[in-house]
C-alpha positions as CSV (number, residue, x, y, z in Angstrom):
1,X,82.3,98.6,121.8
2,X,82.5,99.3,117.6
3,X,79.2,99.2,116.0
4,X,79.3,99.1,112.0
5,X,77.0,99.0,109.2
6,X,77.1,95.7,107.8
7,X,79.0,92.4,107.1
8,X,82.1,93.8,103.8
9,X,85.7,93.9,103.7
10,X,85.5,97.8,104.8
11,X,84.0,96.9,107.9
12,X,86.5,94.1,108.0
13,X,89.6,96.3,108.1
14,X,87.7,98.3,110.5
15,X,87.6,95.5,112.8
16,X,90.9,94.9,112.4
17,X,91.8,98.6,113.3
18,X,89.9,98.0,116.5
19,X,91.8,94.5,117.6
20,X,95.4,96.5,117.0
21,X,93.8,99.4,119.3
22,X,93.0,97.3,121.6
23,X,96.6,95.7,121.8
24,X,98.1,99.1,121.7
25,X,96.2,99.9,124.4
26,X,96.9,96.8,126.6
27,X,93.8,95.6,126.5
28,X,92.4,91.8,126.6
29,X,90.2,90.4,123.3
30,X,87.3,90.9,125.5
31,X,87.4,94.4,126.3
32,X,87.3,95.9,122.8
33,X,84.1,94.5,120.8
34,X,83.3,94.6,117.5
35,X,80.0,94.4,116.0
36,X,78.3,94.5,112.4
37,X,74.8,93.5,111.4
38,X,74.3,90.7,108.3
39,X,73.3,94.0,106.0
40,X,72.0,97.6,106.9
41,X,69.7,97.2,109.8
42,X,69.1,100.1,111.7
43,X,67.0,97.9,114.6
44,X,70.2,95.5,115.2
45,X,72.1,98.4,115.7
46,X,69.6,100.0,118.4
47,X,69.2,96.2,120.3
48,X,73.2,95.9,120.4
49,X,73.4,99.7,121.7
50,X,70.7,98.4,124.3
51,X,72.6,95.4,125.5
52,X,75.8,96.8,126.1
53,X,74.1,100.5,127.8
54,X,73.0,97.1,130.1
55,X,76.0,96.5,130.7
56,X,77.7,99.4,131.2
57,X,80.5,99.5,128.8
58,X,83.4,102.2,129.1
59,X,82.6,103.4,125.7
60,X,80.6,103.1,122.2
61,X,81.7,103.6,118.6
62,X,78.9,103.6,116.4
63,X,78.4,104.1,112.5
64,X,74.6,104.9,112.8
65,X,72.6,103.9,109.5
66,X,70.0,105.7,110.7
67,X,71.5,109.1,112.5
68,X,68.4,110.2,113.9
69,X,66.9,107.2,114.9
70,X,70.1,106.3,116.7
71,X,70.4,109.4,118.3
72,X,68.0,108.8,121.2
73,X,69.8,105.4,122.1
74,X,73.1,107.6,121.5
75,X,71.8,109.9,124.4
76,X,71.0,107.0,126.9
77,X,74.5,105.7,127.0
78,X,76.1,109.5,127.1
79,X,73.2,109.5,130.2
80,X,74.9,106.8,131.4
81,X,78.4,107.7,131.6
82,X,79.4,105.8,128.5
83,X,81.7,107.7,126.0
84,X,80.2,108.0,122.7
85,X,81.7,108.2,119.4
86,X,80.6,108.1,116.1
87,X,82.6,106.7,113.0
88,X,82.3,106.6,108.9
89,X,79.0,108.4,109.1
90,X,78.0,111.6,110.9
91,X,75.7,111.7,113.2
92,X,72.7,114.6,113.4
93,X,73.6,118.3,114.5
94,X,74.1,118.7,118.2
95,X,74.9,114.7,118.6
96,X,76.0,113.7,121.8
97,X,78.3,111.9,119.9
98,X,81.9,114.0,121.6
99,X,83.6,113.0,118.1
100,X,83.5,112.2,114.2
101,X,86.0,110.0,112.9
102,X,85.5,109.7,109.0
103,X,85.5,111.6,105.5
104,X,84.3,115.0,104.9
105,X,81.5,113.1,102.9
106,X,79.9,116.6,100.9
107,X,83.5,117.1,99.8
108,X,84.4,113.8,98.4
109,X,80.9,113.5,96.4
110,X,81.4,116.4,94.9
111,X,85.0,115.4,94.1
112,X,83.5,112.2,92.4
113,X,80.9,114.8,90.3
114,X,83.9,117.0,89.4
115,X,85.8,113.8,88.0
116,X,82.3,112.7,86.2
117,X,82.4,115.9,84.9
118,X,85.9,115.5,82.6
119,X,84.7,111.9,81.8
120,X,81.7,113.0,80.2
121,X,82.5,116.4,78.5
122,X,79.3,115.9,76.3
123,X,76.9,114.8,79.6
124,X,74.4,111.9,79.4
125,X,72.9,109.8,81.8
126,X,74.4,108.8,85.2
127,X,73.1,105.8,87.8
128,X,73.7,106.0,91.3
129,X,73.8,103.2,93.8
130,X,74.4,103.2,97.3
131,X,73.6,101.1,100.3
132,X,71.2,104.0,102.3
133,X,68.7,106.2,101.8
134,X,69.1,107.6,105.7
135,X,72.8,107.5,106.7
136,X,74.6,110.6,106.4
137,X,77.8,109.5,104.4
138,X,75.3,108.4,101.3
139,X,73.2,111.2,101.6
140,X,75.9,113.7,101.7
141,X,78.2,111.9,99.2
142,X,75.1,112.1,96.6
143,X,74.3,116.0,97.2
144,X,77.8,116.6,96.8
145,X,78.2,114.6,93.6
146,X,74.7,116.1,92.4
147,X,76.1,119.3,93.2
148,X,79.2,119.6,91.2
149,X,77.3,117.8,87.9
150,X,74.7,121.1,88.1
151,X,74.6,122.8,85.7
152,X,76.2,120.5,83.3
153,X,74.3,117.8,80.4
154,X,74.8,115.1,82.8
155,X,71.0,113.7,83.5
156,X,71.6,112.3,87.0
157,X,69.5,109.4,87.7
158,X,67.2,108.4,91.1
159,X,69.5,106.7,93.2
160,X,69.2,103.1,93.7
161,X,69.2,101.5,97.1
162,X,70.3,98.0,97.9
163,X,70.7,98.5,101.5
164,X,74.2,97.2,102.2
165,X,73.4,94.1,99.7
166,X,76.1,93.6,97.5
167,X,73.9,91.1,95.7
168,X,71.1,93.1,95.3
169,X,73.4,95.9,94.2
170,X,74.9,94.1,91.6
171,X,70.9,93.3,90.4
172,X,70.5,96.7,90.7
173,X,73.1,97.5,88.7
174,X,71.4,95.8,86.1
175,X,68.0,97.1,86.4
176,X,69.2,100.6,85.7
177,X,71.4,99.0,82.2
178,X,68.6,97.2,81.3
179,X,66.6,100.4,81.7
180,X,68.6,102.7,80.0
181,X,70.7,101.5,77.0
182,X,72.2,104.8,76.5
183,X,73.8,104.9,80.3
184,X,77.1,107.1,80.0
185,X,78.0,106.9,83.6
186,X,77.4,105.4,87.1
187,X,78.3,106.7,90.5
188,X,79.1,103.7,93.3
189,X,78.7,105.7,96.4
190,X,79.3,102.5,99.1
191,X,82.4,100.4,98.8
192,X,80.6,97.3,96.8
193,X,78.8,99.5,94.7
194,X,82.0,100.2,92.4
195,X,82.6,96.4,91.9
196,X,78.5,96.0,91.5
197,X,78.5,98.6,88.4
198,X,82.0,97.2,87.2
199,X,80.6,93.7,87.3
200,X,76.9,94.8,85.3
201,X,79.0,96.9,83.2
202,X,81.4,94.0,81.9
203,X,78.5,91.4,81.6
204,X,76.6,94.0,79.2
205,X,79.9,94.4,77.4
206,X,80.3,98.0,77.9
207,X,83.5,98.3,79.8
208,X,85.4,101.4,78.5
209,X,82.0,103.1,77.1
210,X,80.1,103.5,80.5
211,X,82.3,105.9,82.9
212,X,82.3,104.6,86.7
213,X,83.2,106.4,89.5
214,X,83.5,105.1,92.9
215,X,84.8,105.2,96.4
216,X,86.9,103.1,98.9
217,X,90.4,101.4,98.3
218,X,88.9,97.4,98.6
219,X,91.0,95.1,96.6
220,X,87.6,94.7,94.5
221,X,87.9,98.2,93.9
222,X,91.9,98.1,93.0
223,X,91.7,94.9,90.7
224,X,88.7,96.3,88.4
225,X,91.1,99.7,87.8
């Protein structure tokens, strides 16, 4: 059983990681699930955790939302003799989870903040969106990102949440342009939050002036490079 975050292309190419696994592996459709909430729900993810503990799955994958409130659900199924793994974001320190599969998330924000930093030589101010205010991967992606810009005259703004809504990120986007006129930069720290800035940023017709930065190789992603 895969758990992800929410319904997007990443998760989609995730999924289809899991079905080639699973015919690698000789397995049939029905013995490797996958499973994504509509958008970020850290509830769905504990119910779905709950229901296949109950039915005593081999083993569980999960990209917790929320690492510590997973964690206790995390322990029942290791209780239970179900292999647990965690993916795309890292779960709290001393996890039962028995493995991380994902980004060194500190590293690659502050690679995004080093790259902000040669875009705006002269500093201004800097959005942020992401999709969570509790999972790991945006907290850690944020302090690193935050990190590298110390020091400098980049004015890094309170990150917006739009908790896996790609819709509400692109209003979001907005908000913060309409806000700020003078916006140098934005930092899109989830995979639809490049293609929510590039979007606001076009509409306002300030592509080429406002600096974006942002992860994950999506074809929304590519095509607005």
């Amino acid at each position: 059983m895969v758990i992800g975050k929410s319904v997007h292309p990443y998760w989609s190419n995730v999924e289809l990681g899991v079905k080639a696994a699973a015919r690698d592996l000789g397995l049939r459709e029905d013995q490797a699930i996958f499973f994504v909430p509509p958008t970020e729900d850290v509830a769905k993810q504990i119910e779905v955790m709950e229901t296949y503990i109950a039915q005593k799955v081999t083993g569980i994958a999960v990209a917790p939302s929320d690492p510590a409130a997973l964690e206790p659900v995390m322990k029942k199924a290791a209780e239970a003799g179900i292999i647990v793994t965690t993916l795309d974001t890292p779960p709290v320190e001393n996890s039962v989870s028995l493995v991380y599969i994902g980004t060194d998330n500190y590293a690659a924000g502050k690679m995004a903040g080093e790259v902000m930093k040669e875009l705006l030589p002269e500093g201004g101010k800097v959005g942020i969106g992401r999709g969570s205010d509790t999972a790991l991967n945006a907290l850690q992606r944020t302090q690193g990102f935050l990190d590298a810009i110390a020091g400098t005259k980049i004015q890094a703004l309170e990150p917006v949440n739009d908790k896996e809504d790609a819709a509400r990120a692109l209003e979001l986007a907005n908000s913060v342009l309409s806000a700020h006129p003078d916006l140098a930069g934005a930092f899109g720290v989830y995979a639809y939050n490049g293609p929510a800035w590039a979007t606001a940023i076009k509409e306002a017709g300030k592509a080429g002036k406002i600096k974006l930065v942002a992860f994950d190789a999506t074809t929304d992603v590519i095509n607005f490079i």
